[in-house]
ZAFI-660987 format. One record per residue (C-alpha): x, y, z; residue in three letters. Coordinates in steps of 0.25 Angstrom, whole numbers, plus 5000, padded with zeros to 4 digits. Example, Ala and Ser with C-alpha at 12.3 -4.5 7.8 and 13.67 -1.06 7.14 Angstrom:
BEGIN
    X    Y    Z resn
 5049 4982 5031  ala
 5055 4996 5029  ser
END
This chain:
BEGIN
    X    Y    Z resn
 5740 5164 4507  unk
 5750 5174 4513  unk
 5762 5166 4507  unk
 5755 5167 4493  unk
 5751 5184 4495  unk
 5767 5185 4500  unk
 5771 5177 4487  unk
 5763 5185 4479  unk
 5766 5200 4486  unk
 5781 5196 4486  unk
 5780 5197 4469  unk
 5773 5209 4471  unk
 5782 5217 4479  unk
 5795 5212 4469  unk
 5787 5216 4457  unk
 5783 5229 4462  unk
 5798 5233 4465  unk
 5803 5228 4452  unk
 5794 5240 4446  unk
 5797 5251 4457  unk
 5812 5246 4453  unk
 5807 5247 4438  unk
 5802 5260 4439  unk
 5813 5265 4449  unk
 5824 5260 4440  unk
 5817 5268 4427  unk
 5816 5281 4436  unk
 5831 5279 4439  unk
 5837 5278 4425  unk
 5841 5262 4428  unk
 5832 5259 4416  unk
 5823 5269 4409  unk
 5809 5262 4404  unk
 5803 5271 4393  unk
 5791 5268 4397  unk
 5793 5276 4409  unk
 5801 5286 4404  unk
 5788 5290 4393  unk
 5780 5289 4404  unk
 5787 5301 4410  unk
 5787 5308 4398  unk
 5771 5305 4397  unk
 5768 5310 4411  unk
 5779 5322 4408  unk
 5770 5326 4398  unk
 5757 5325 4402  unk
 5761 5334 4414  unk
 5765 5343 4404  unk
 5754 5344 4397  unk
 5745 5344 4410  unk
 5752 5357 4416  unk
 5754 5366 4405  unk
 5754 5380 4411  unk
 5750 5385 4397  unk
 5757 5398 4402  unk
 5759 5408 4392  unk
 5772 5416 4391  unk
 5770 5428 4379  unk
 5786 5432 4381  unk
 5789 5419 4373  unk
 5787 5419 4360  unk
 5789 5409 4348  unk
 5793 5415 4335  unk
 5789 5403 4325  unk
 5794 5397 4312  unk
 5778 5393 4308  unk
 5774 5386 4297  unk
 5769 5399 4293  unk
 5781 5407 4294  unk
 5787 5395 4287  unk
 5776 5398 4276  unk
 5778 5413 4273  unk
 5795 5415 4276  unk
 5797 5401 4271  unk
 5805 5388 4276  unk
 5816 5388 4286  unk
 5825 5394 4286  unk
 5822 5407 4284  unk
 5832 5418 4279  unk
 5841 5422 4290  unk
 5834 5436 4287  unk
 5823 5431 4290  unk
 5826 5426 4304  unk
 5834 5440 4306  unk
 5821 5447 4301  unk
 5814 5440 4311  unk
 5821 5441 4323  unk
 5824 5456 4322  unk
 5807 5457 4320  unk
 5806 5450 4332  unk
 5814 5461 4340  unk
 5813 5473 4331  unk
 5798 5470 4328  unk
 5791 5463 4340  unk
 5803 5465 4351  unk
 5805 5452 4357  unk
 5814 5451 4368  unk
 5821 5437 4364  unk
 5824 5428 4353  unk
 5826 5412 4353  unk
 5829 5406 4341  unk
 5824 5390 4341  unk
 5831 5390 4328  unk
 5845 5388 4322  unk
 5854 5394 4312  unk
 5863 5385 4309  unk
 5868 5387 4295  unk
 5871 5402 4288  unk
 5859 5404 4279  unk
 5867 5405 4268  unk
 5873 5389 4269  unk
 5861 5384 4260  unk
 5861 5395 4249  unk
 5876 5394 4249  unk
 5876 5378 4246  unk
 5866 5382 4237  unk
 5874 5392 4229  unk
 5887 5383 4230  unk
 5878 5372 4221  unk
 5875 5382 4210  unk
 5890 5386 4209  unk
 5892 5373 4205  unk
 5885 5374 4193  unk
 5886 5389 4190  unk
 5900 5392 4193  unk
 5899 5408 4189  unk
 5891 5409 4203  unk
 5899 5417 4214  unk
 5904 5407 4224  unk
 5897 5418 4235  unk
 5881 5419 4234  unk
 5875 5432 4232  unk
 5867 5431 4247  unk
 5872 5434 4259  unk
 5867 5426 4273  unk
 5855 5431 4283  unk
 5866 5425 4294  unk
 5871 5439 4297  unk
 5860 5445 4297  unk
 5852 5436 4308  unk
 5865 5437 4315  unk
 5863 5453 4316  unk
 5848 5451 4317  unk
 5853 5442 4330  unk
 5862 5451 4335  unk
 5853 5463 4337  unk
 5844 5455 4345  unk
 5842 5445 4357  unk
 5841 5431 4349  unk
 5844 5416 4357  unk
 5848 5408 4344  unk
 5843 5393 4345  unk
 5853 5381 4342  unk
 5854 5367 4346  unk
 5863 5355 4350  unk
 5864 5339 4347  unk
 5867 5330 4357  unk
 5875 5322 4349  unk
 5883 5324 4337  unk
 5880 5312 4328  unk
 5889 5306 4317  unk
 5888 5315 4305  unk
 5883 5328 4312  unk
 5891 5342 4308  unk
 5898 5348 4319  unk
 5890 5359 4328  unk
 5884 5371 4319  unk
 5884 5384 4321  unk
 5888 5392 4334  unk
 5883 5389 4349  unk
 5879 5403 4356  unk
 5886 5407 4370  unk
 5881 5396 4382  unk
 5875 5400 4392  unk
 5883 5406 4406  unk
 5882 5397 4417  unk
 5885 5399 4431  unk
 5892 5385 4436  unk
 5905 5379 4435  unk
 5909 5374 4423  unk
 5913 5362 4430  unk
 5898 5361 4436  unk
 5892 5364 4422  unk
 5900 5353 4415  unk
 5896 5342 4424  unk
 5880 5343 4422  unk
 5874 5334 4410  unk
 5872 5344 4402  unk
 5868 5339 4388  unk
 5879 5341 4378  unk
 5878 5342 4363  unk
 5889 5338 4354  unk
 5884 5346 4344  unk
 5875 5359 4341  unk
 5869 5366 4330  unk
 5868 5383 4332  unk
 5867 5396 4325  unk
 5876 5404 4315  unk
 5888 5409 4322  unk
 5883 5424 4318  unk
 5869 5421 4321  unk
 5874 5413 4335  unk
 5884 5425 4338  unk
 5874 5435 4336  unk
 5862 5428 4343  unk
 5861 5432 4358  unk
 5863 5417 4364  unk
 5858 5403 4360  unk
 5850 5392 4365  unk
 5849 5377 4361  unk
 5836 5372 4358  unk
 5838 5356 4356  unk
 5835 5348 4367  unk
 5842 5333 4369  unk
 5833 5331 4380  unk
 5821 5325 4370  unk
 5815 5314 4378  unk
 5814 5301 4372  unk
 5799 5302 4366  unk
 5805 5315 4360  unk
 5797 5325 4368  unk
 5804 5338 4374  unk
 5802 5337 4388  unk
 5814 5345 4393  unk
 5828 5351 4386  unk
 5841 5356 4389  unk
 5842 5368 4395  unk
 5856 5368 4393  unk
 5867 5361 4385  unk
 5883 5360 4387  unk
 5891 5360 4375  unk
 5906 5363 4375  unk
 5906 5364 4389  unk
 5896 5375 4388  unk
 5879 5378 4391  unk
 5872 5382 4381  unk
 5855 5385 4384  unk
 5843 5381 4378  unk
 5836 5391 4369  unk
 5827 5396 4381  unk
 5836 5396 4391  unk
 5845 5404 4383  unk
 5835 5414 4378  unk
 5833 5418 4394  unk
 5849 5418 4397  unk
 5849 5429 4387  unk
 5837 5436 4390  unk
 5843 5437 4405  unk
 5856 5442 4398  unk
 5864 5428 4399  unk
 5864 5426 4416  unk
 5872 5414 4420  unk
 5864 5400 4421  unk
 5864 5395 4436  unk
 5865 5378 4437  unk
 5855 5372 4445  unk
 5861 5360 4450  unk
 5861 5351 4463  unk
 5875 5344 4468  unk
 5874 5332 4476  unk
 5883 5321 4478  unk
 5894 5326 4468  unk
 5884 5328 4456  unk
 5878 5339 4450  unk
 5863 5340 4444  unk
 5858 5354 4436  unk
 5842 5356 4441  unk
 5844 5368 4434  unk
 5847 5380 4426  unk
 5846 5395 4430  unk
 5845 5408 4421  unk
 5844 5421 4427  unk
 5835 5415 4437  unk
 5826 5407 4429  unk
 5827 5393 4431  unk
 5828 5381 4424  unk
 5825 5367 4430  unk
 5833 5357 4423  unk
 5837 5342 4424  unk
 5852 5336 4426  unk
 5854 5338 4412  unk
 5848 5352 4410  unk
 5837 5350 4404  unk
 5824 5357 4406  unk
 5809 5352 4407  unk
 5801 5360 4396  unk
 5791 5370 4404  unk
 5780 5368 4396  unk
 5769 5379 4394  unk
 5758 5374 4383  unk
 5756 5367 4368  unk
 5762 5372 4357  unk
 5759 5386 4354  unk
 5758 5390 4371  unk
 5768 5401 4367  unk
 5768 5414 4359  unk
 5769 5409 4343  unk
 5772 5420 4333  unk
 5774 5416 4319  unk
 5791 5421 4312  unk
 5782 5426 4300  unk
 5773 5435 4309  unk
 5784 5441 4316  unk
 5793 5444 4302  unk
 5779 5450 4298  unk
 5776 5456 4308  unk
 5765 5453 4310  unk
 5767 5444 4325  unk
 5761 5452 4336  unk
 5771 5463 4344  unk
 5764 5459 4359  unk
 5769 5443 4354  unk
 5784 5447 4352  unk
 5786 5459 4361  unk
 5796 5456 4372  unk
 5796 5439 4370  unk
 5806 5429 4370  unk
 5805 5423 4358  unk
 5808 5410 4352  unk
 5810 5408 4337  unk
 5808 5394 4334  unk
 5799 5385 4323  unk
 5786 5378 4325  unk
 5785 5375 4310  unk
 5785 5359 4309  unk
 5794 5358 4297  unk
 5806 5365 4306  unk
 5805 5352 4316  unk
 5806 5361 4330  unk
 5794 5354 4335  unk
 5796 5346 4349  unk
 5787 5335 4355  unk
 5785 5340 4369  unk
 5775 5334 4381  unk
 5763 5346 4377  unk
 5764 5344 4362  unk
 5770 5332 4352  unk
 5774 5344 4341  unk
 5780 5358 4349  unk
 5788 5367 4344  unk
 5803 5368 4349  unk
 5802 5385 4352  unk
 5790 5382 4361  unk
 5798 5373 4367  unk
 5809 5383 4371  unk
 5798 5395 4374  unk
 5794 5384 4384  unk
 5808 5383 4391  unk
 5810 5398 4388  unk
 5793 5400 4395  unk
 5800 5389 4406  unk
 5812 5398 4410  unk
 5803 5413 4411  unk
 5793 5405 4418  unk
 5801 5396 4427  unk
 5792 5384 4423  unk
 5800 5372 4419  unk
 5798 5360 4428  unk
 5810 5353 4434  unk
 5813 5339 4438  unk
 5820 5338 4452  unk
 5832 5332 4454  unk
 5830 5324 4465  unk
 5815 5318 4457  unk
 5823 5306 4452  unk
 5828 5302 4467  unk
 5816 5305 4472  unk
 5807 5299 4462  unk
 5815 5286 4464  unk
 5815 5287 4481  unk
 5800 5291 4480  unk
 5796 5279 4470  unk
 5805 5268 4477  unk
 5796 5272 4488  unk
 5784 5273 4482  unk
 5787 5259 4474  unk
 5791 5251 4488  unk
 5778 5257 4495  unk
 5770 5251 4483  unk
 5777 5239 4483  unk
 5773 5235 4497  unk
 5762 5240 4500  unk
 5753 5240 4487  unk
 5753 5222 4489  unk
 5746 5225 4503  unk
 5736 5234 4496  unk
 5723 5229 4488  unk
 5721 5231 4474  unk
 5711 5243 4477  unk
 5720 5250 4487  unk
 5732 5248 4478  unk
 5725 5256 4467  unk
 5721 5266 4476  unk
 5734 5268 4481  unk
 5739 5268 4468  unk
 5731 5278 4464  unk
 5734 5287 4474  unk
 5749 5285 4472  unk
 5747 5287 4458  unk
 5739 5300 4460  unk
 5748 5306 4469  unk
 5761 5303 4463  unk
 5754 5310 4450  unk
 5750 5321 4458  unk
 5763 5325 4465  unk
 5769 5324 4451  unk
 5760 5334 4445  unk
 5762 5342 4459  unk
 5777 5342 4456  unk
 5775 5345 4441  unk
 5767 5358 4444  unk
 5777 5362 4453  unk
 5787 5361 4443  unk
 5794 5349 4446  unk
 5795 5336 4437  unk
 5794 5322 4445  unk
 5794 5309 4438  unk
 5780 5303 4435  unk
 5781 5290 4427  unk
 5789 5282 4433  unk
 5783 5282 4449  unk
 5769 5283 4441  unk
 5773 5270 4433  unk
 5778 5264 4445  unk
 5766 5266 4453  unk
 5756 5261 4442  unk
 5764 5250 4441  unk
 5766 5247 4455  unk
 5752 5249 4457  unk
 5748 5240 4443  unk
 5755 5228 4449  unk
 5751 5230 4464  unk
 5736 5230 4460  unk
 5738 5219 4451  unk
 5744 5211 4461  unk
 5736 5214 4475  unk
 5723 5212 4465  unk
 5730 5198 4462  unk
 5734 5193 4472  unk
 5721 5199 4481  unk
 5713 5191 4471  unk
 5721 5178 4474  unk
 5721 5181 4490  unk
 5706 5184 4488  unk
 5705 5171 4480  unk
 5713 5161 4491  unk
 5706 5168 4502  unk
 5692 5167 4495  unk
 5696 5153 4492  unk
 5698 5148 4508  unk
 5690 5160 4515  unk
 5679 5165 4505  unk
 5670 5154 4513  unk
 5670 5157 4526  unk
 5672 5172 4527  unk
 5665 5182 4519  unk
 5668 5190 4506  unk
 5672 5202 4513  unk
 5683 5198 4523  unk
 5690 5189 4511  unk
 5692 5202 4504  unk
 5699 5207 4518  unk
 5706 5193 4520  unk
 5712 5197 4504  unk
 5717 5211 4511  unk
 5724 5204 4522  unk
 5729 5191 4519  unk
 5739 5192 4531  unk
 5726 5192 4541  unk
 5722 5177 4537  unk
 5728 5164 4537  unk
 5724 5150 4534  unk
 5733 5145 4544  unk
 5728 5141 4558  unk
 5728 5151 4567  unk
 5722 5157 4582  unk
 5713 5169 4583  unk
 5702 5175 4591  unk
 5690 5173 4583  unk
 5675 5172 4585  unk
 5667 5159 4581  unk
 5653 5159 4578  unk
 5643 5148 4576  unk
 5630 5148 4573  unk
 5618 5137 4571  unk
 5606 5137 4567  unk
 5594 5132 4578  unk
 5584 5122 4573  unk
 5589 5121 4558  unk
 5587 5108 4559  unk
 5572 5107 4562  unk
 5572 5120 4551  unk
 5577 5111 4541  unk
 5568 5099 4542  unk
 5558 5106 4535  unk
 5567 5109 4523  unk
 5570 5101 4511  unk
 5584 5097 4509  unk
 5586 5104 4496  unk
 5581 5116 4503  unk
 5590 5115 4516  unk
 5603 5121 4510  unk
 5597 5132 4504  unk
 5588 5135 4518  unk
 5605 5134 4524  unk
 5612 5142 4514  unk
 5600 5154 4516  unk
 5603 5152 4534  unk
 5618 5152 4530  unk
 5619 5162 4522  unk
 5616 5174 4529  unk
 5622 5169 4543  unk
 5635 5167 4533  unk
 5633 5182 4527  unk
 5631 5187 4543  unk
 5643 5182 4547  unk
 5653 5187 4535  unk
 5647 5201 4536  unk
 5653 5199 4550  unk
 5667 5196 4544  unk
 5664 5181 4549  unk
 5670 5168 4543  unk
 5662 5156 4541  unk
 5669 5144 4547  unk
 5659 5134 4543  unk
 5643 5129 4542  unk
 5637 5119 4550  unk
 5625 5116 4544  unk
 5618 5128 4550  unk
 5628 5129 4558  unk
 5639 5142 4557  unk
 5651 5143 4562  unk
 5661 5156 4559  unk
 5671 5164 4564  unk
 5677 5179 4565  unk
 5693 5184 4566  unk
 5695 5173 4555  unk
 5702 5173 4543  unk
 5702 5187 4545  unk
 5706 5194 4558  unk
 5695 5201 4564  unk
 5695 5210 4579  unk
 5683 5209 4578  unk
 5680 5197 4575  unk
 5671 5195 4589  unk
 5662 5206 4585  unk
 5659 5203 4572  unk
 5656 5188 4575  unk
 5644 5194 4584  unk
 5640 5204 4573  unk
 5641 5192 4563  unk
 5633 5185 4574  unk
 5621 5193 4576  unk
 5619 5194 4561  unk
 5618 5180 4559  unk
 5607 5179 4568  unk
 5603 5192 4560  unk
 5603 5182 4546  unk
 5597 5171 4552  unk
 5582 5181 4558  unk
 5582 5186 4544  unk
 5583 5171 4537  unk
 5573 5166 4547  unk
 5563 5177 4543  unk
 5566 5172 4529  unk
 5564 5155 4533  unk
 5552 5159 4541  unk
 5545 5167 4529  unk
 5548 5154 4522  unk
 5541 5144 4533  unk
 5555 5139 4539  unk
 5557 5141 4553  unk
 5567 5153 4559  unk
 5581 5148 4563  unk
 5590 5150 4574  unk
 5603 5151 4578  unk
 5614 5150 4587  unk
 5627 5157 4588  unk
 5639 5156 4596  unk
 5652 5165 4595  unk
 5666 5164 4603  unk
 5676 5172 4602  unk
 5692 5167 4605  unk
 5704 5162 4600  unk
 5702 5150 4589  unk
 5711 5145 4579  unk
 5708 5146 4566  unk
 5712 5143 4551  unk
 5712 5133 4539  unk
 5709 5120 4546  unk
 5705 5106 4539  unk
 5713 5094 4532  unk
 5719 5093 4520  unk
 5706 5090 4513  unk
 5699 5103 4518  unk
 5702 5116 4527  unk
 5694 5125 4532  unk
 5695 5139 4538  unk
 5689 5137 4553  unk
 5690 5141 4569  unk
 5695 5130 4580  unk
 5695 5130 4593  unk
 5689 5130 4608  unk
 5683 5145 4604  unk
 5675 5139 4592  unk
 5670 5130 4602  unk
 5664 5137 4611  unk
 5658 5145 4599  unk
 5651 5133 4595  unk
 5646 5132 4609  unk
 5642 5145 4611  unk
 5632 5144 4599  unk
 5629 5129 4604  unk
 5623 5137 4617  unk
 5614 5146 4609  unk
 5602 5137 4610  unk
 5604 5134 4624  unk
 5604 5150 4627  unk
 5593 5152 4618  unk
 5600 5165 4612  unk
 5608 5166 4597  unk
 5620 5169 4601  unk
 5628 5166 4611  unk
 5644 5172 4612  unk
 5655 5169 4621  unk
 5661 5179 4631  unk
 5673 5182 4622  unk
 5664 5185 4611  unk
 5657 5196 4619  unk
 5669 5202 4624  unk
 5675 5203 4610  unk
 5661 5211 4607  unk
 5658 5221 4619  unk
 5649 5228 4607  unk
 5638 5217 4609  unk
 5626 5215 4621  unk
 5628 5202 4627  unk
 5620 5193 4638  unk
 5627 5184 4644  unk
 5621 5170 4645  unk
 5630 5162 4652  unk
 5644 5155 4656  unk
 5644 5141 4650  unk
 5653 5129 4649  unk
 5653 5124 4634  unk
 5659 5111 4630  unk
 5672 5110 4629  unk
 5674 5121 4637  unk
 5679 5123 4652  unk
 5679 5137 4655  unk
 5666 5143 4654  unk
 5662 5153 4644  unk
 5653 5165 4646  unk
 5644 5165 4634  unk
 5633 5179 4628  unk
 5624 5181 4619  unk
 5625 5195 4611  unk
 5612 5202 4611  unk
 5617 5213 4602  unk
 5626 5226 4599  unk
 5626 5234 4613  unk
 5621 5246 4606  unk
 5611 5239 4600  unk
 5604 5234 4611  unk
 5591 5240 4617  unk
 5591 5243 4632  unk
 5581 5232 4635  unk
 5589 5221 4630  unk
 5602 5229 4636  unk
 5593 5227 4650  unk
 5589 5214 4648  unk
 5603 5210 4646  unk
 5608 5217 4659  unk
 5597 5208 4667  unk
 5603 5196 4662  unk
 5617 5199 4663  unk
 5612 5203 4679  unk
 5606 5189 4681  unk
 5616 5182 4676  unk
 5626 5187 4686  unk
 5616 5185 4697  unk
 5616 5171 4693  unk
 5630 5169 4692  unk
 5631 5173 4706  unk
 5621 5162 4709  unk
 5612 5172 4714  unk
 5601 5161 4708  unk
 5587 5169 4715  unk
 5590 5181 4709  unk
 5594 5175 4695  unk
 5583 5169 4694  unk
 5575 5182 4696  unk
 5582 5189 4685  unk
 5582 5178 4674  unk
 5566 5176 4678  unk
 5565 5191 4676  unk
 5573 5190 4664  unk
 5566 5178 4657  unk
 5552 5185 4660  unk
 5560 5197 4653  unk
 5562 5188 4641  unk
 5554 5175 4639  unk
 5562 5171 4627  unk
 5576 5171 4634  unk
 5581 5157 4637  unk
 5593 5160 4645  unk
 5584 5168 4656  unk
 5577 5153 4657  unk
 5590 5146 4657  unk
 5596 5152 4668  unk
 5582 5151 4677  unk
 5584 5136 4675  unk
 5599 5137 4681  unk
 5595 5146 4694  unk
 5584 5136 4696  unk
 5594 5123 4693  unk
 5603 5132 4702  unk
 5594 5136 4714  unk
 5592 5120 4715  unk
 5605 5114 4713  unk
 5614 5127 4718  unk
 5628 5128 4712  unk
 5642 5126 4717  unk
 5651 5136 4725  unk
 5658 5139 4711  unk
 5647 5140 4701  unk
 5649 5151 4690  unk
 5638 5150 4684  unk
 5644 5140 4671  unk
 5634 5132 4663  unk
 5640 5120 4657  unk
 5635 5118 4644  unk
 5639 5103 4638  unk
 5630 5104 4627  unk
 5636 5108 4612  unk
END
């Protein structure tokens, strides 16, 4: 049996590992399982979306190309008047403090008129080759110039076959306190290609910030972006990023980065003492405050009206950008599928003023793998010792706490892996519980199939939790054998039909069978009436002396409650006898080839069966031997007497329990101390005076045989004294 639950843990241990080395190798980068990877995105989300602070910041502010302002001003783009109209309302008019455009001008105004006006030269000739308009370029650009505007602009990663050349011009980068050596070694994300403003709007713009992101995770959500990005060997910023280096009047960015073993890794960027948690890369998670419309919307025609309120506006940082669907800068993000790209940047802009952005740790990798190796090995071996129930509970609990400590690090701003140490757990737990409720099913099976008939229900289930404690194999232990028989069953029986005899057997067995496995006993066999049974087997038990006495007593308990029911029948009551022993026996699978059974050997089962042969001839129930009684101090005994059994030539000191000693009334405590007193007087040989104090004692108790017996051995004595060396030894020859 322990070779087949080896056989059977061994697989489990080596498929246990091969998915913490699964889930290990995916969290490492050997090979990434998109399984995983959109379960992390999932469980990023939803933390998200469960710990929005839905904190309202009214110094940002989101000047928005609407459908409605799409409606009254007409499509985009406007007239470059228009914008220049617009931002000088927005200073002039409602005095904002700063300006980010999450829009680009590319192209001069007048390119698409000009083509235009090219093609009808082609068929009216007498045209001028000059178009009677002029462009808005110059004047956004001295609209611009008069005021604190970050343009927008925004690089591609890679410049595919076909693509023009960059457009337009890129503003000043950013100053950045660090070796350009240091600066050159990070992975910095580098464009081969950009697309910015007018040279006249750029150069009369106060900076510029990108606002593309080549961070897009592979389900297309905006998780996190670049906060900046190296071109030509130098940093430019993102839009919000640098709407706050010139708002602190350009101060030199401070690197953040942790050296170790030769290498370099950026943790972050610093900006006039606002800090900006990054990864290696320099990419920032999104700090996300609410749905779509958490922050401050005004409308572009309410502002060239008007008619946008002052207290909006006064003071803000605002971003202009477009939340119209037709001018595609709509994101999927974790709080909503469709959000608008300048929300976006007022959450990174929110993230900066407010220090909120979350960061990853650079050591959570290294550690998440330490932590689940760990984790996986504890599982691995321990979880096959477990039962089904405990490894749910466990599991659970692991489950809970590792979800917990997450969402603990969260709120505190740090960002630890989720998926894949949930995955592995659930996995790890999955097959573990499928496999300890396998394979305790086949123990509970194989040792129902050999033990279910001799021990009870109860102890097979324990025998299941410890396969170890049991064998087949023959083996020595201390145990304690019982027997029982039934007194006069035969004389019972003659007045019973045949058909009628096993059913009067099974309603004797029955309850003397219940009595003795509610007492962790194990049924070695029936004897006709007759029952033998043993305790410490299969089953270890150090108590197994005590519990054969308790299992004992409420046999004799069954048998007066079946007796009240065969004399209300008209049958007459039964008795019984009982022996016990307690010692060392050998026990195990024993039989031929043809049939084994699960029994006791040995000179201790021997005198067991004597013991409960001597019953009758001590007219008590029980008699026990002094092993027995020393094993269980907690019961009352009388001693009866020192016998000689058959096959035995040392004698044996042999007791009957009366009871639990707190059970037992004074009087029978008393009456028991009498007889314990002449008994020693007559193993002394003081004859004259036993026979006082067993006269006195019969008197006390008609019905007790053994007072009887010993007055016929002081008057057989006190005729035929006994030798020198007498010890007072009865030699029983009898079964």
């Amino acid at each position: 049996m322990i070779s087949r639950i080896s056989a059977v843990k061994s697989w489990q241990y080596l498929v246990s590992v091969l998915l913490m080395v699964l889930v290990l190798g995916e969290m490492a980068g050997f090979w990434p399982l998109k399984l995983v990877q959109r379960l992390e995105w999932l469980g990023y989300d939803l933390r998200v979306q469960a710990t929005l602070s839905h904190e309202h910041d009214p110094s940002i502010v989101i000047v928005d190309l609407d459908e409605r302002s799409l409606g009254e001003l007409g499509q985009w783009p406007w007239p470059r008047e228009v914008v220049a109209a617009l931002i000088e309302q927005l200073f002039e008019g409602y005095g904002i403090g700063l300006l980010g455009m999450d829009i680009v001008f590319a192209e001069p105004e007048g390119s698409q008129l000009l083509l235009q006006w090219q093609r009808l030269r082609e068929s009216y000739q007498d045209l001028p080759e000059v178009p009677p308009f002029a462009s808005g370029d110059e004047i956004l650009a001295e609209v611009m110039a008069r005021y604190p505007v970050v343009t927008g602009y925004y690089f591609q990663s890679r410049r595919l076959p076909g693509d023009p050349p960059s457009i337009g011009q890129l503003p000043p980068p950013v100053n950045v306190d660090a070796p350009a050596e240091l600066i050159n070694s990070l992975p910095w994300p580098r464009p081969e290609r950009y697309s910015s403003n007018l040279a006249v709007l750029q150069q009369a713009a106060l900076g510029g910030g990108f606002f593309d992101n080549p961070f897009v995770d592979g389900d297309g959500v905006f998780r996190r972006v670049p906060v900046l990005q190296q071109m030509d060997g130098e940093l430019y910023a993102n839009l919000p990023l640098a709407m706050i280096y010139q708002l602190l009047g350009q101060p030199p960015l401070q690197l953040h980065i942790a050296q170790g073993g030769g290498l370099n890794q950026l943790e972050g960027v610093d900006v006039g003492g606002f800090l900006i948690p990054t990864d290696a890369r320099g990419s920032a998670l999104v700090p996300w405050y609410g749905q779509r419309g958490h922050f401050t919307y005004v409308s572009a025609a309410d502002v060239l009206s008007g008619e946008a309120d002052p207290a909006l506006l006064e003071g803000a940082l605002v971003i202009f950008g477009a939340s119209a669907p037709g001018l595609m800068d709509l994101r999927s993000t974790p709080v909503q599928s469709v959000y608008p790209g300048p929300e976006i940047n007022a959450s990174l802009l929110a993230g900066i003023l407010h220090q909120s952005y979350r960061a990853e740790p650079a050591y959570s990798l290294a550690a998440g793998l330490f932590l689940l190796g760990a984790l996986g090995l504890a599982i691995t071996f321990i979880f096959p010792h477990l039962k089904s129930i405990a490894v749910l509970l466990v599991s659970t609990l692991l489950v809970g706490a590792h979800v917990g400590i997450n969402l603990w690090s969260w709120q505190s701003g740090w960002v630890l892996p989720l998926a894949p140490s949930l995955l592995l757990l659930l996995m790890l737990a999955g097959w573990h519980l499928v496999m300890n409720f396998w394979r305790e099913s086949r123990e509970k099976g194989w040792v129902t199939e050999r033990f279910g008939q001799y021990v009870p229900p109860e102890l097979v289930e324990e025998m299941v939790d410890t396969p170890e404690s049991f064998g087949l194999e023959g083996e020595e232990r201390e145990l304690t054998v019982l027997f029982s028989d039934v007194r006069g069953f035969t004389s019972f029986s003659e007045g019973i039909p045949p058909s009628e005899l096993t059913g009067v057997m099974n309603r004797l067995l029955t309850p003397i069978t219940r009595a003795i496995h509610a007492n962790k006993g194990t049924i070695d066999k029936y004897m006709g009436d007759a029952v033998m049974a043993f305790w410490g087997a299969p089953l270890r038990d150090p108590q197994h002396a005590r519990h054969a006495l308790d299992g004992a007593f409420a046999m004799l308990q069954a048998l007066k409650e079946i007796n009240e029911e065969f004399t209300a029948e008209g049958m007459k009551p039964l008795a019984m006898g009982i022996g016990l022993n307690t010692g060392p026996m050998n026990v195990g699978n024993m039989g031929s080839e043809f049939r084994m059974a699960y029994t006791v050997m040995g000179d201790n089962v021997n005198l067991g069966s004597r013991l409960e042969g001597l019953t009758k001839a001590y007219g008590v129930d029980m008699i026990v031997s002094e092993t027995t009684a020393a094993a269980v101090p907690e019961y009352l005994y009388r001693t009866l007497d020192k016998v000689q059994v058959k096959g035995r030539s040392a004698a044996v000191t042999i007791l009957e329990p009366l009871g639990l000693k707190e059970q037992i009334d004074a009087e029978v405590r008393h009456w028991q101390q009498r007889f314990e007193q002449a008994l020693q007087v007559y193993l002394q040989a003081r004859f004259a005076e036993a026979e006082v104090l067993f006269h006195e004692l019969s008197q006390y108790k008609s019905d007790d045989k053994l007072a009887k017996i010993y007055l016929e051995r002081i008057a057989h004595y006190q005729s035929e004294p006994p030798s020198s060396d007498w010890e007072g030894v009865w030699i029983h020859t009898e079964k």
